[in-house]
GULO-151786 format. One line per field, with one value per residue: x, y, z of N, C-alpha, C in turn; residue number from 1; residue in three letters. Coordinates in pm, whole numbers, plus 50000, padded with zeros to 5 digits. Each point is the difference from the previous one (the first is absolute). Layout:
N
n_px	(X,...) .
n_py	(Y,...) .
n_pz	(Z,...) .
ca_px	(X,...) .
ca_py	(Y,...) .
ca_pz	(Z,...) .
c_px	(X,...) .
c_py	(Y,...) .
c_pz	(Z,...) .
k	(NUM,...) .
r	(ALA,...) .
END
This chain:
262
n_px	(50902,49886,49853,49916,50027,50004,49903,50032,50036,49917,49984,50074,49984,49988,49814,50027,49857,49913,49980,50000,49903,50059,50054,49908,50016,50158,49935,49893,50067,50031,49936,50002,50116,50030,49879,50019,50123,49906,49910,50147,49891,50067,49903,50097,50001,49965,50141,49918,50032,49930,50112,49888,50182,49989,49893,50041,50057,50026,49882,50093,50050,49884,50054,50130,49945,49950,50124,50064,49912,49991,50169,50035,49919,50047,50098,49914,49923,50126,50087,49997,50109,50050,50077,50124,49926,49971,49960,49947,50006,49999,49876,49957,50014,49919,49904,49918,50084,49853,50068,49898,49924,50001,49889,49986,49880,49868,49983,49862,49939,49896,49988,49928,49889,49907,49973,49999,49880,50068,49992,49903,50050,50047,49947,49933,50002,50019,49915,49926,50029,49961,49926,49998,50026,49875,49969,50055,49981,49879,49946,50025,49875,49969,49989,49908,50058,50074,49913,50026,49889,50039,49981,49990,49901,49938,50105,49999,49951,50096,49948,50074,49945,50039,50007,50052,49956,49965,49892,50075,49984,49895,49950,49910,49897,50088,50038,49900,49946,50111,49958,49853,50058,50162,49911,49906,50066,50048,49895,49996,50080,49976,49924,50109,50123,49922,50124,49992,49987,49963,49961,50111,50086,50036,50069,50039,50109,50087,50041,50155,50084,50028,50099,49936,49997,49877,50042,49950,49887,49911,49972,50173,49967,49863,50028,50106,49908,49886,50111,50059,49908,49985,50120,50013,49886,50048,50097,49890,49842,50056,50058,49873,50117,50103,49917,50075,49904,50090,50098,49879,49959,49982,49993,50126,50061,50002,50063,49964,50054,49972,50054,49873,50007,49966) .
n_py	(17750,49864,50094,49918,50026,50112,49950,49917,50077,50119,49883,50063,50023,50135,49992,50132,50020,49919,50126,49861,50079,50049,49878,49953,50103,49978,49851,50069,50143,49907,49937,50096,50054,49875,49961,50146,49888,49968,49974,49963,49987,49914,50037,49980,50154,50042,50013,49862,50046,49921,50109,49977,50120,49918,49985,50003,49920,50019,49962,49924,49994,49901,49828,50051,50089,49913,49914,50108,50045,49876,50027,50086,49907,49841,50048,50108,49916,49863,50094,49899,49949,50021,49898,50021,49915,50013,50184,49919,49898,50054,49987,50036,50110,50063,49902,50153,50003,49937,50083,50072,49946,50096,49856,49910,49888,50012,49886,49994,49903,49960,49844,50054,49912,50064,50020,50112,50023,49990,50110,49976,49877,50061,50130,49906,49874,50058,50039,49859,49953,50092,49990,49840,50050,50087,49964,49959,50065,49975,49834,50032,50104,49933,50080,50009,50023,49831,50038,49848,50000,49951,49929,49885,50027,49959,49920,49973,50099,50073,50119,50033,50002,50116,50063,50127,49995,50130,49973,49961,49866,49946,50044,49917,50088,50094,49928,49952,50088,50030,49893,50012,50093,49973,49909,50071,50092,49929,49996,50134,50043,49878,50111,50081,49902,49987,50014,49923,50089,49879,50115,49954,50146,50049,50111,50045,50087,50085,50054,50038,49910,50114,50057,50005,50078,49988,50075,50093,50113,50040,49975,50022,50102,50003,49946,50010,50099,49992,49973,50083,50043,49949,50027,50093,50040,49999,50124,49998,50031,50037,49940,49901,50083,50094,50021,50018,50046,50129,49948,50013,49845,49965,49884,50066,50030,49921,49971,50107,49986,49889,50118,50069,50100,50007) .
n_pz	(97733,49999,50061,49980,49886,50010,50028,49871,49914,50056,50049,50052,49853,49984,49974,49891,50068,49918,49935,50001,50001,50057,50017,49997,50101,50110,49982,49999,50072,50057,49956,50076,50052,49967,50075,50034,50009,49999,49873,49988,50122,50046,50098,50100,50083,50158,49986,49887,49892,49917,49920,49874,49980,49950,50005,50129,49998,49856,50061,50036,49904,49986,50037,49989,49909,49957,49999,49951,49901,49992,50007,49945,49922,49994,50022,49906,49938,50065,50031,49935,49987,49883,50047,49970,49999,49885,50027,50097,49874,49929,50078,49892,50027,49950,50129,50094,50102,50037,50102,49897,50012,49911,50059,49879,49996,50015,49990,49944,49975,49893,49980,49905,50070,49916,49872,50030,49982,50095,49966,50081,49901,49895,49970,50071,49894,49945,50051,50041,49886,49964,50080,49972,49899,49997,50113,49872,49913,50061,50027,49880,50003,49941,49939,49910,49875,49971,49938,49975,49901,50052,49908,50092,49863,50016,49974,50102,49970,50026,50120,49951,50133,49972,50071,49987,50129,50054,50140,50015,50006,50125,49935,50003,50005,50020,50105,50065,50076,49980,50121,50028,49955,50094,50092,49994,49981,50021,50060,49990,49969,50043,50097,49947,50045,50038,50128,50055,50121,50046,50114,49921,50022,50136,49907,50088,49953,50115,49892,50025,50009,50092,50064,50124,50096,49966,49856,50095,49934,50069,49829,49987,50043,49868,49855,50019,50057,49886,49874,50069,49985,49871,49980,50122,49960,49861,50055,50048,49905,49902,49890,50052,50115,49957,49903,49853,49990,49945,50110,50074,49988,49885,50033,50044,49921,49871,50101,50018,49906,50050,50056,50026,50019,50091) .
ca_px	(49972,49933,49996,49965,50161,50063,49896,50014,50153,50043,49906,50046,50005,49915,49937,49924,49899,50033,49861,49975,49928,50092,50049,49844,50001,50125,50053,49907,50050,50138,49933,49920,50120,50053,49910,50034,50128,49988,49856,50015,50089,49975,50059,50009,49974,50049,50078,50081,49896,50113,49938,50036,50000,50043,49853,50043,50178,50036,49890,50039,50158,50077,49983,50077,49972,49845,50047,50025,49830,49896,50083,49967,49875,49979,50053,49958,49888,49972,50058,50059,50131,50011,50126,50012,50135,50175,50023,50015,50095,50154,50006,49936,49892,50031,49935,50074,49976,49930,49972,49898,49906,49873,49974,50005,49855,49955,49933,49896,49949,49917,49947,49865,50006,49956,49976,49891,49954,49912,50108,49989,50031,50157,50065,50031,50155,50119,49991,50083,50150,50011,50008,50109,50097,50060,50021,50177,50049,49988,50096,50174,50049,50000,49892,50042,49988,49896,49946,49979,49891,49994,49837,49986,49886,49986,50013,50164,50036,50063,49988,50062,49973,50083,49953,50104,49977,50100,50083,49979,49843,50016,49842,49926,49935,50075,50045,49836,49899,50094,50038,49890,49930,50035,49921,49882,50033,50054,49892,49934,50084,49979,49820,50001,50044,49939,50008,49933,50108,49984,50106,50021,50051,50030,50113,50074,50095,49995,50190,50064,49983,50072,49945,49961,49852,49914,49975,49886,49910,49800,49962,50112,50033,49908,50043,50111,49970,49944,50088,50090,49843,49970,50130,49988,49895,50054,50116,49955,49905,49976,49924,49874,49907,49941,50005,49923,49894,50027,50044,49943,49979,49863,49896,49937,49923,49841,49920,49904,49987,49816,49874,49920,49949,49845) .
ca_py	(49875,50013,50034,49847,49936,50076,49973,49828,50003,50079,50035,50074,50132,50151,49975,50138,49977,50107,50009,49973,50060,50130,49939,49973,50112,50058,49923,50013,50112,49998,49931,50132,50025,49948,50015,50119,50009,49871,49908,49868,49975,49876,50021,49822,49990,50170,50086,49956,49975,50048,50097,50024,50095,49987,50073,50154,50064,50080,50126,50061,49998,49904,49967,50038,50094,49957,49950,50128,50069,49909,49969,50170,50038,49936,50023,50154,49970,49893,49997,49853,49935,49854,49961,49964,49857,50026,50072,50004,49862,50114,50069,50140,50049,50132,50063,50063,49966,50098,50010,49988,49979,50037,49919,50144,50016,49957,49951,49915,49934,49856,49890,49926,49831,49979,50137,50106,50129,50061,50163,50035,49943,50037,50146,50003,49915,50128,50094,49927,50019,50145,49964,49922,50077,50127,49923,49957,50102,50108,49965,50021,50155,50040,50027,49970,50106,49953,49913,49915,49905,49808,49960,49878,49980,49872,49895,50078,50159,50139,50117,50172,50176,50069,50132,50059,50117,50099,49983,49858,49969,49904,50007,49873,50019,50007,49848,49953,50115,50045,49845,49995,50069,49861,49878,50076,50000,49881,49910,50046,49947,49887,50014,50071,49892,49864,49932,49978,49978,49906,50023,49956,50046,50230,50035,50140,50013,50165,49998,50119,50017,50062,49993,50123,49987,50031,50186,50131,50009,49964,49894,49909,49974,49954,49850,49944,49978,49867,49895,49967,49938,49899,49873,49954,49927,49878,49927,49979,49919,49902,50077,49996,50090,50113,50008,50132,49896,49921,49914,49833,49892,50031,49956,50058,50123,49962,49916,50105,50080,49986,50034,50124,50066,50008) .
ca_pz	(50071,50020,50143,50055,49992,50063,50127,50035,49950,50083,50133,50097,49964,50049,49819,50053,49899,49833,49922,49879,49977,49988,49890,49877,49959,49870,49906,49882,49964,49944,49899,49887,49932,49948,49887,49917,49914,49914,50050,50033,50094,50040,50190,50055,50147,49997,49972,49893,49844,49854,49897,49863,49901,49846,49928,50055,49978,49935,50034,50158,49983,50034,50107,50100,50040,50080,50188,50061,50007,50148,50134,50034,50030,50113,50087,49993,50000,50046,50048,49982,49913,49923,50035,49872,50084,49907,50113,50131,49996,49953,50102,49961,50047,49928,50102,50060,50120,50063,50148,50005,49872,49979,49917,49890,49985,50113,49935,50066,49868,50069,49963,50030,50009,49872,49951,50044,49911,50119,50006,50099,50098,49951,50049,50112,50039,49933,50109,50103,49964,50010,50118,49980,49959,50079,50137,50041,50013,50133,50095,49998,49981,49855,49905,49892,49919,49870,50018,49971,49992,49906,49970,49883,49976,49924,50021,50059,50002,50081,49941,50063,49938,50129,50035,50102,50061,49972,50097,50108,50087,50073,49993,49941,49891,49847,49930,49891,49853,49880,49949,49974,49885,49853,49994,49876,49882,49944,50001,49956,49894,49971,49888,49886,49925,49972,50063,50130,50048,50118,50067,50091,50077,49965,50139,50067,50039,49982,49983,49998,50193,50059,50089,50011,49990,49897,50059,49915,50106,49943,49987,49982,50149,50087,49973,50084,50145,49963,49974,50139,50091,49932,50026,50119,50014,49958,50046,50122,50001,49841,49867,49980,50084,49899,49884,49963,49917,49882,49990,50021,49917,49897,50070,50113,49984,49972,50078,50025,49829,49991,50151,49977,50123,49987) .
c_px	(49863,50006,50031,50171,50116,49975,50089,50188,50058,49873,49999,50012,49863,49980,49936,49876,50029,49876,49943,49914,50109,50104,49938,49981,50090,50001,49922,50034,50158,49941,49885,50121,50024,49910,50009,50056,49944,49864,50048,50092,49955,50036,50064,50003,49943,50029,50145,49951,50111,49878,50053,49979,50000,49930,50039,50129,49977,49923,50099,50175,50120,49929,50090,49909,49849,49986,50042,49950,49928,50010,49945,49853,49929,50067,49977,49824,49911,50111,50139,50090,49951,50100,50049,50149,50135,50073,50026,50102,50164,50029,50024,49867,49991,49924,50116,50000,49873,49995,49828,49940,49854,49941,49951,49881,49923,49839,49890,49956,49889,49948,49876,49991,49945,50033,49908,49986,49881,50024,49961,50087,50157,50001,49947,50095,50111,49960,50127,50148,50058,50029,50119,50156,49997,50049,50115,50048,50029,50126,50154,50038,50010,49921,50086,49897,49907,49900,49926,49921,50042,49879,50042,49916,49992,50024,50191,50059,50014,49966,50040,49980,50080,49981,50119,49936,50110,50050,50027,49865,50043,49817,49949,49907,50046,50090,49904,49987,50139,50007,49876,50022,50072,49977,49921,50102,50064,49876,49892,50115,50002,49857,49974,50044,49886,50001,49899,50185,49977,50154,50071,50111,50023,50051,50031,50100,50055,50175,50005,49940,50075,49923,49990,49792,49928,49984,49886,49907,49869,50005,50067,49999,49870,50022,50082,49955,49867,50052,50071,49882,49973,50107,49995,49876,49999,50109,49959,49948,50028,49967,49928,49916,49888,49970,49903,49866,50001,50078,49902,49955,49877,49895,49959,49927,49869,49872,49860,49945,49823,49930,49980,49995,49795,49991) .
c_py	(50011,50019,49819,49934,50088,49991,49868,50061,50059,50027,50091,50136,50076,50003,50115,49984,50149,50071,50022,50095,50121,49925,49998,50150,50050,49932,50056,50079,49973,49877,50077,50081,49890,50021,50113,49959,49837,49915,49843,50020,49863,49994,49857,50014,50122,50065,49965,49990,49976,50046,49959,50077,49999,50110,50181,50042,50134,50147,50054,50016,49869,49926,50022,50172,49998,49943,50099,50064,49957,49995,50159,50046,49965,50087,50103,49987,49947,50020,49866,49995,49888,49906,49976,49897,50035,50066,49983,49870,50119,50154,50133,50071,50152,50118,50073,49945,50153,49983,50042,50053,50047,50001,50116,49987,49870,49944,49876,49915,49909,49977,49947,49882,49992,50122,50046,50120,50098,50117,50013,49934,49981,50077,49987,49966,50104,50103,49898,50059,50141,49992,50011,50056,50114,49948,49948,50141,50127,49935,49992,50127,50032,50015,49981,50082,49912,49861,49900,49863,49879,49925,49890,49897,49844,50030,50015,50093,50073,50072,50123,50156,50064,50188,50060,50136,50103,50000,49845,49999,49897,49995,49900,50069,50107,49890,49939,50059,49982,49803,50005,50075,49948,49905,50055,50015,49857,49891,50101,49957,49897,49973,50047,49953,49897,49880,49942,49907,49955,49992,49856,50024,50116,49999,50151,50009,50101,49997,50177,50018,50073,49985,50132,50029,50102,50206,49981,50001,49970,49861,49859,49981,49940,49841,49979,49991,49879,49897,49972,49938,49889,49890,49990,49910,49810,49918,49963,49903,49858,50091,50014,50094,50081,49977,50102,49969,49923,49882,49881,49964,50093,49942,50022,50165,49995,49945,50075,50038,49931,50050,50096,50092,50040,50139) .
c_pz	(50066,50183,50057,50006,50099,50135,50111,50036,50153,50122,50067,49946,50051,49852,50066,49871,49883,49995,49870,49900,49919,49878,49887,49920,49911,49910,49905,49971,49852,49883,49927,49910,49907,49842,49935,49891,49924,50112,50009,50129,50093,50128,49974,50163,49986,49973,49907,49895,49897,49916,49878,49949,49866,49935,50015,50030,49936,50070,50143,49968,50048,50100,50144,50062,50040,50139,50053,50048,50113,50083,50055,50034,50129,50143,50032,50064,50134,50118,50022,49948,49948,49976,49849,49996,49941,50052,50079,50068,49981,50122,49956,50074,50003,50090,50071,50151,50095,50130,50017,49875,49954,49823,49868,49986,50152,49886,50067,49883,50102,49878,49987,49984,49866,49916,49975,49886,50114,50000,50151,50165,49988,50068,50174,50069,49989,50113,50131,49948,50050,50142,50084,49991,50077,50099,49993,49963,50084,50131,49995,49942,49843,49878,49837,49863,49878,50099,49878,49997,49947,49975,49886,49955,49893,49839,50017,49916,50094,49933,50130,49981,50118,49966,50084,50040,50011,50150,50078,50089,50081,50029,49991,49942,49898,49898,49966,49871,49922,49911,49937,49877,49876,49977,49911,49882,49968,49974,49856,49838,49969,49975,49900,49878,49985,50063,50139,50107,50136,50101,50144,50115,49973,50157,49986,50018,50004,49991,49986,50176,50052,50195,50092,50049,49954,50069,49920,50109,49990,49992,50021,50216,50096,49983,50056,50150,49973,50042,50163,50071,49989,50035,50117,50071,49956,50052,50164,49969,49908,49893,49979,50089,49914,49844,49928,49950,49833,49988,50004,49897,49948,50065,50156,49992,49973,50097,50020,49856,50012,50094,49898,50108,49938,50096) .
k	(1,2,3,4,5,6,7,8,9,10,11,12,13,14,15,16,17,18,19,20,21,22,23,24,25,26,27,28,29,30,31,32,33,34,35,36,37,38,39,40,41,42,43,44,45,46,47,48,49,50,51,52,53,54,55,56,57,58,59,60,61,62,63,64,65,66,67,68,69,70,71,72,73,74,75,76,77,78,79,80,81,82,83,84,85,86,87,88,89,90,91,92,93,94,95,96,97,98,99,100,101,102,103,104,105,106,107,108,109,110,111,112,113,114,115,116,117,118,119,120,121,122,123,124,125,126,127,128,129,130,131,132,133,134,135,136,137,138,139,140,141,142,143,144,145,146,147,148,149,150,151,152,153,154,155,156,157,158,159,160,161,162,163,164,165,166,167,168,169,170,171,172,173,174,175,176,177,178,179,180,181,182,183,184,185,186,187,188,189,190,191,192,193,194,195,196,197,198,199,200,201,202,203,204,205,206,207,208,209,210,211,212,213,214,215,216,217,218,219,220,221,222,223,224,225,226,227,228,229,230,231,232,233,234,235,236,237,238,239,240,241,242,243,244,245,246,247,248,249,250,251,252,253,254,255,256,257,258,259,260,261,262) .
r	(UNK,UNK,UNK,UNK,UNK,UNK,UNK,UNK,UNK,UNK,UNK,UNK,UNK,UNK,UNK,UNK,UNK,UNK,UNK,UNK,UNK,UNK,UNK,UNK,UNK,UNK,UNK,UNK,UNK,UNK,UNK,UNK,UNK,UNK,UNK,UNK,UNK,UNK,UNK,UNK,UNK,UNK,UNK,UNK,UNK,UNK,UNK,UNK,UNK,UNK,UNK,UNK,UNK,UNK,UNK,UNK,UNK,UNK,UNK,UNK,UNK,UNK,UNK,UNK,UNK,UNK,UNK,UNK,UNK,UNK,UNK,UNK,UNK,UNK,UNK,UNK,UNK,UNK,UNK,UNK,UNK,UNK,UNK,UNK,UNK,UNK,UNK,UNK,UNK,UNK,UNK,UNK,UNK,UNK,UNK,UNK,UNK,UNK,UNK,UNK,UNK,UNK,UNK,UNK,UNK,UNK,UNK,UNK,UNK,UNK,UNK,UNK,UNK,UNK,UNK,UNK,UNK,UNK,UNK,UNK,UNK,UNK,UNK,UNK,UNK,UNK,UNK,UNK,UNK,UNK,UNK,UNK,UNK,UNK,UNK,UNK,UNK,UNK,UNK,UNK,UNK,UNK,UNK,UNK,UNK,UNK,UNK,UNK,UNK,UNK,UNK,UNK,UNK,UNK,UNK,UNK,UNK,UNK,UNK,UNK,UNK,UNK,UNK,UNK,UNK,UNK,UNK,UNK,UNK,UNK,UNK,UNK,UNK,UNK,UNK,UNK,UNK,UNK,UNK,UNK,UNK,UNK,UNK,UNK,UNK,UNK,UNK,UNK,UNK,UNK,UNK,UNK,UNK,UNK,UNK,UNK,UNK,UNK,UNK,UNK,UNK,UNK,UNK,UNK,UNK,UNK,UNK,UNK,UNK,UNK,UNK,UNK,UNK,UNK,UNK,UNK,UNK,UNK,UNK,UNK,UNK,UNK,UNK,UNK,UNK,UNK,UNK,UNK,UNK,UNK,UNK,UNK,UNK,UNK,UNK,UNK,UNK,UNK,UNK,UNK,UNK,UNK,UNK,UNK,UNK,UNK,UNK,UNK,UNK,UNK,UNK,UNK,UNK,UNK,UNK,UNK,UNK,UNK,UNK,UNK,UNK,UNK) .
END
């Protein structure tokens, strides 16, 4: 129901604002899945599409086991349920009851307003993400073992690369550098192919979550005391307190690229 109508229906109701932004986000996350399983997908909201399998049935074992598939991925990936009315009209439900919950992956994505063949201004964007992600991961104690590149390039293609470290991380720049180097190889493969690949979204996502905080010593204990520096500072100031330099805009960096020193 629309907000305006619900508005007229129930005056007196408490309307808690949305953010929208974070919606825009999962929705693209979970309309990048669909697309894995078939290039005819037709949003009609957010977080509603119809899909034509015909073409790809046979490639996934069916259409009952491709809603399966989506439903799992989605909910592994994206952290989300996918309601599946039939189910849930017969009051089946195959979920376990969780007194608490520890989510199985912690994931970031963004949207460019156009598409971009900028490498410089992707893999900064993908640094924010990294970020991003470590920082939820750190604030609820948990690190994670794969980490996962999403990258969907014109002309609505997905593309997935994923990596499994040997110990759990909650790092942002071992989560970069490991997203960054499958952004290269997947962009470099598509140069090799012949392709030219105009990026219009990439995302992060770190799964095989356990929880627990980050051992070791030297180098693993000087980042984590970084990283604790860094979130508190933000969680005071803003995100925008601190940043690494590789994260800023291309054009701010450049700003100086014409002085000379004399």
């Amino acid at each position: 129901m629309p907000l305006a109508i619900a508005g007229r229906l129930c005056p007196d109701g408490i309307y808690v604002p949305g953010n929208f932004d974070r919606y825009v986000e999962a929705s693209d996350a979970v309309m990048a899945i669909f697309e894995e399983q078939t290039p005819l997908v037709e949003p009609i909201s957010l977080d509603e599409a119809f899909l034509d399998v015909t073409a790809t049935e046979h490639l996934f074992g069916g259409a009952i086991a491709m809603a399966t598939q989506i439903k799992r991925a989605i909910r592994e990936r994206c952290g989300l349920v996918v309601a599946d009315i039939w189910q849930r009209a017969n009051g089946i439900d195959d979920g376990d009851v969780q007194s608490e919950h520890v989510p199985k992956s912690v994931g970031h994505s963004h949207t460019f307003d156009t598409n971009t063949l900028d490498a410089a201004k992707i893999e900064s964007t993908l640094l924010r993400l990294a970020e991003g992600v470590g920082r939820r991961l750190r604030d609820h104690t948990l690190r994670g073992r794969t980490i996962t590149m999403t990258l969907r390039v014109a002309p609505f293609e997905t593309r997935t690369r994923q990596r499994t470290l040997r110990e759990p991380t909650d790092d942002d720049v071992t989560i970069y550098r490991i997203a960054r180097q499958l952004l290269r190889d997947a962009l470099a493969e598509d140069r090799e192919g012949g392709r030219t690949s105009p990026v219009r979204l990439v995302g992060i996502s770190v799964s095989s979550v356990s929880a627990g905080e980050q051992l070791g010593l030297f180098d693993a204990a000087r980042h984590a005391r970084l990283n604790a520096a860094l979130d508190a500072v933000r969680s005071r100031f803003g995100d925008g307190a601190l940043d690494r330099a590789s994260a800023r805009e291309v054009k701010e960096r450049r700003r100086f690229s014409g002085h000379r020193s004399r």
